[in-house]
C-alpha positions as a Markdown table, in Angstrom:
| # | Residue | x | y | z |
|---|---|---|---|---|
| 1 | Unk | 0.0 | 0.0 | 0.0 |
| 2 | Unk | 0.7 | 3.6 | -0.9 |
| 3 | Unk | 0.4 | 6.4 | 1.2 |
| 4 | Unk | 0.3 | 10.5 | -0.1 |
| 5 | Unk | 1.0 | 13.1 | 1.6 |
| 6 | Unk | -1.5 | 16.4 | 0.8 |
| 7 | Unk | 0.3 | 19.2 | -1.2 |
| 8 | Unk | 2.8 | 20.7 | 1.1 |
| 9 | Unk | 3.3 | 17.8 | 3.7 |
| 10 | Unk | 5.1 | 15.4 | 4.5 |
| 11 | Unk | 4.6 | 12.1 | 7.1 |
| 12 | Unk | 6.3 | 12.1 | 10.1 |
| 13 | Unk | 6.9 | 8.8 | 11.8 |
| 14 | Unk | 4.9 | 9.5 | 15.7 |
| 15 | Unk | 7.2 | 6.7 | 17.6 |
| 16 | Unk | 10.4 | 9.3 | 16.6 |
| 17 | Unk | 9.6 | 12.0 | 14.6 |
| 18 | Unk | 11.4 | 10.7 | 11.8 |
| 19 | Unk | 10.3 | 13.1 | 8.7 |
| 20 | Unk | 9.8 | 10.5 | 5.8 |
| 21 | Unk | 9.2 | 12.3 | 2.7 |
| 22 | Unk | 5.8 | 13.0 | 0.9 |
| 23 | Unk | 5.2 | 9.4 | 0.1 |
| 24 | Unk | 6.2 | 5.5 | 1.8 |
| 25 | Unk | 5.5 | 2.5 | 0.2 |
| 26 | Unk | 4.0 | 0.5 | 3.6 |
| 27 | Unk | 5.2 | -2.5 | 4.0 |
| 28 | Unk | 7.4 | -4.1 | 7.1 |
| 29 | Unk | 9.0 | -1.4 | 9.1 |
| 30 | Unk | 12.0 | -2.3 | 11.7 |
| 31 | Unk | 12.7 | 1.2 | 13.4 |
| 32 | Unk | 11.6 | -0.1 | 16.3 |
| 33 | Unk | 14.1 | -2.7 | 16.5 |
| 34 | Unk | 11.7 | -5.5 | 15.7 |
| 35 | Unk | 10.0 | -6.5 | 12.3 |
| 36 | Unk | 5.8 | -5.0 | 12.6 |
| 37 | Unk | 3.9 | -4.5 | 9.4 |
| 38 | Unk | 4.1 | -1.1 | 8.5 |
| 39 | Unk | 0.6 | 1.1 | 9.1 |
| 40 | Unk | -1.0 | 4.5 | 7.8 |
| 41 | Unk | -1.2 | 5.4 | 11.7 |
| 42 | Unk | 1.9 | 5.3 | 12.4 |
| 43 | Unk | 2.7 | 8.5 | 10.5 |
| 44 | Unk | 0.9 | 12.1 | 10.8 |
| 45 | Unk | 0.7 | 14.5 | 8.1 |
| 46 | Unk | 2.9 | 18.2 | 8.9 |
| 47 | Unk | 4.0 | 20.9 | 6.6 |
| 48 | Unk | 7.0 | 20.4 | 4.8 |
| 49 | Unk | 9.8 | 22.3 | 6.1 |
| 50 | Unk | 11.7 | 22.6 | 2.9 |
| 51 | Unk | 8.6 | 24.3 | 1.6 |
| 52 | Unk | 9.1 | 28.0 | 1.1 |
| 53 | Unk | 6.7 | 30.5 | 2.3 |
| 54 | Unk | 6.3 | 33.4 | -0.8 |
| 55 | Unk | 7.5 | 35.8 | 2.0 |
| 56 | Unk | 10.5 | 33.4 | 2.4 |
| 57 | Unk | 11.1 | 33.6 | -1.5 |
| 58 | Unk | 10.6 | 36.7 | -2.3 |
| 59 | Unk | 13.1 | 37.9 | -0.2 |
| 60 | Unk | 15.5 | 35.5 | -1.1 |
| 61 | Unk | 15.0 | 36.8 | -4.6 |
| 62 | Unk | 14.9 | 40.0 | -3.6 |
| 63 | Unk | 18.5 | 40.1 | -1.3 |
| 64 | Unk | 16.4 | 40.6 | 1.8 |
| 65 | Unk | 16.8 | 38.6 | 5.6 |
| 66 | Unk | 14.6 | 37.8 | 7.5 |
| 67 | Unk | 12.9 | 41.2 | 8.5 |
| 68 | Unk | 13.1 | 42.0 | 4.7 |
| 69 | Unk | 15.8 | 44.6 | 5.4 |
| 70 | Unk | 18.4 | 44.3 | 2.6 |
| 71 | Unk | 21.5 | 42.0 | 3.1 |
């Protein structure tokens, strides 16, 4: 079974907080240190933080930091 993220998340694994990507392939899962079968509740949804906010990318475009003050 495959599992999607919505646009602009990604699943993070609860038992760790290990940030998995925007799709996993379930299957067997061994991060626990033992082999369970691998299920959709075992991860929750949370924004993506490698997604830039248009603030964020503007001013990176723009030369600004932060506070949009020029760099």
């Amino acid at each position: 079974m495959i599992i999607i993220a919505g646009t602009g998340k990604v699943f993070k694994r609860i038992h760790d907080g290990f940030i998995m990507g925007n799709e996993i392939n379930l299957g067997f899962d061994y991060s626990t240190g033992t082999k369970r079968q691998d299920l959709p509740e075992y991860y929750e949804q949370v924004d993506d933080p490698t997604e830039l906010t248009d603030t964020e990318a503007l001013n990176i475009i723009l030369e600004r930091d932060e506070q949009g003050e020029s760099i």
